[in-house]
C-alpha positions as CSV (number, residue, x, y, z in Angstrom):
1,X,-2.1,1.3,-7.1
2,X,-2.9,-0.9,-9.8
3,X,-5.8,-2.8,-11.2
4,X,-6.5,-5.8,-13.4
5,X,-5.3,-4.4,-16.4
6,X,-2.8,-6.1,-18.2
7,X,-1.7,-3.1,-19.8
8,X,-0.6,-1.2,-17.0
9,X,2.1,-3.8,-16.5
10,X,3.0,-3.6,-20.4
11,X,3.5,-0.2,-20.6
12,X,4.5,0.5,-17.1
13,X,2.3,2.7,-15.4
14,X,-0.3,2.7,-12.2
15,X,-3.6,3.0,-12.3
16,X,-3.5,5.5,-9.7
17,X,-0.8,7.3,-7.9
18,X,-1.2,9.5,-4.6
19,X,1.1,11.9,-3.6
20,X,0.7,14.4,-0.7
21,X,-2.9,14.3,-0.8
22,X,-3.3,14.4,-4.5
23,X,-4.8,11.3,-6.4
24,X,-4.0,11.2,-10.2
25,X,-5.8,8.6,-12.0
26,X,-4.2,7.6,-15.4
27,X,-6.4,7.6,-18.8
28,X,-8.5,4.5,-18.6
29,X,-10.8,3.0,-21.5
30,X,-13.8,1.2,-21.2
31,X,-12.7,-2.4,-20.8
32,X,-14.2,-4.5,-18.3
33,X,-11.5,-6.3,-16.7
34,X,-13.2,-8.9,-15.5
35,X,-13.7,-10.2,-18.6
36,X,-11.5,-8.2,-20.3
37,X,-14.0,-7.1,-23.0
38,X,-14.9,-4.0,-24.4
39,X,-18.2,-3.0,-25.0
40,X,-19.2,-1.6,-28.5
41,X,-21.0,1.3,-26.8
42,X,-19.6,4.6,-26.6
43,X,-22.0,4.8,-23.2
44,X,-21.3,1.6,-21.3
45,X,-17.1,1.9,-22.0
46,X,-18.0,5.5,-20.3
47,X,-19.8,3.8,-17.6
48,X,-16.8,1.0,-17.1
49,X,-14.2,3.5,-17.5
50,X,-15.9,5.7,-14.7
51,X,-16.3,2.2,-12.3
52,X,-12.4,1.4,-12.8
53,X,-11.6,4.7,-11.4
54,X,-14.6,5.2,-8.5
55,X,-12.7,1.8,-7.2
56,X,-9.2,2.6,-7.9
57,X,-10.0,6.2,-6.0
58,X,-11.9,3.6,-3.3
59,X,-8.6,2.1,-2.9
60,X,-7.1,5.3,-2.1
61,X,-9.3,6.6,0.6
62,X,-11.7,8.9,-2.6
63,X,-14.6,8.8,-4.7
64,X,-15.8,10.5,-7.7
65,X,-17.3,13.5,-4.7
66,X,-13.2,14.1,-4.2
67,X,-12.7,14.4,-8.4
68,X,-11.3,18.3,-9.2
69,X,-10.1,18.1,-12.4
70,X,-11.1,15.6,-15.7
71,X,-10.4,14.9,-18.6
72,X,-12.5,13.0,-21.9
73,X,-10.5,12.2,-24.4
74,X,-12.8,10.8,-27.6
75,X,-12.0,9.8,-31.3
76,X,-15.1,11.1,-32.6
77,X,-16.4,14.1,-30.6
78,X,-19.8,13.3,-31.8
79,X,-20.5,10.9,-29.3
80,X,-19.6,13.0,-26.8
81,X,-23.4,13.9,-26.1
82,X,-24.2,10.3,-25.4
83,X,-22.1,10.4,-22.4
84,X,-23.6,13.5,-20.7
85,X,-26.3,11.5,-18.6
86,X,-23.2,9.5,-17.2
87,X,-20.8,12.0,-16.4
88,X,-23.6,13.9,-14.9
89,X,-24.9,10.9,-13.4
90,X,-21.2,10.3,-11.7
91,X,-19.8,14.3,-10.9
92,X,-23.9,15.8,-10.7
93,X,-23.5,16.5,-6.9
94,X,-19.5,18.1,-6.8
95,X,-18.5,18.6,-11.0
96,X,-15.1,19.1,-11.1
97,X,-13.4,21.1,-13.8
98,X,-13.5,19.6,-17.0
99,X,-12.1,19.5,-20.8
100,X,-13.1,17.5,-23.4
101,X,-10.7,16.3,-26.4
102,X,-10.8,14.4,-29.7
103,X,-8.1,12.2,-29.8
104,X,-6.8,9.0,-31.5
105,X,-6.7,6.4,-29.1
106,X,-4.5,3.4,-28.4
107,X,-7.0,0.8,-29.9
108,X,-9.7,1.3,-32.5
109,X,-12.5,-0.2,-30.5
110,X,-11.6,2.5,-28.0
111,X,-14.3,5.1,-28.1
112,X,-13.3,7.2,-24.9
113,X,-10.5,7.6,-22.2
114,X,-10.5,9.4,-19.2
115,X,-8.3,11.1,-16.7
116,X,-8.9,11.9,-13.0
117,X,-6.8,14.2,-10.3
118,X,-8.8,13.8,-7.1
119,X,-7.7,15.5,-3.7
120,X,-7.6,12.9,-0.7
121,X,-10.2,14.2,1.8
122,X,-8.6,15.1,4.8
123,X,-7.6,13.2,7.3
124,X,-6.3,10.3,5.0
């Protein structure tokens, strides 16, 4: 599945891809793609990132509950820490494994990516 962004078209990927009842969710940056903007805030490009893939994982029959495994990729690791209340906030109730790496990214005004692999609940 894809989304609005005009990278994935670019570079050739999907946002998402399911495969027998596996959901991998591609890195994805803090851009809001409705107005394709990027916040300055390490906090709210978390926050946008997380939205992009709760709906992409909407799409696919998931939510953040279905999340086992993710990944935070961040230039700096020092903002790391200002992105615990959200990730908390978003995996709290079922936290799926998780890593944490410090990264270049694609852009310079990108301050985090993240990756998802979700199982589909059952019966979907």
């Amino acid at each position: 599945m894809t989304t609005n962004s005009p990278f994935e078209t670019r570079i050739g990927y999907s946002r998402a891809v399911a495969c027998d009842g596996w959901i991998f969710v591609a890195g994805t940056t803090g851009y809001d793609y409705a107005t394709m903007e990027m916040p300055q805030d390490v906090v709210q490009q978390c926050r946008n990132a997380l939205a992009t893939i709760d709906g992409a994982l909407a799409e696919l029959g998931a939510s953040l509950r279905d999340v086992v495994r993710v990944s935070y990729i961040l230039p700096d690791p020092d903002d790391w820490p200002a992105c615990w209340p959200v990730t908390r906030a978003a995996f709290g109730d079922a936290p799926p494994a998780a890593t944490m790496m410090s990264a270049r990214l694609q852009a310079p005004e990108m301050r985090i990516e993240i990756e998802v692999t979700a199982r589909q609940p059952s019966g979907r």
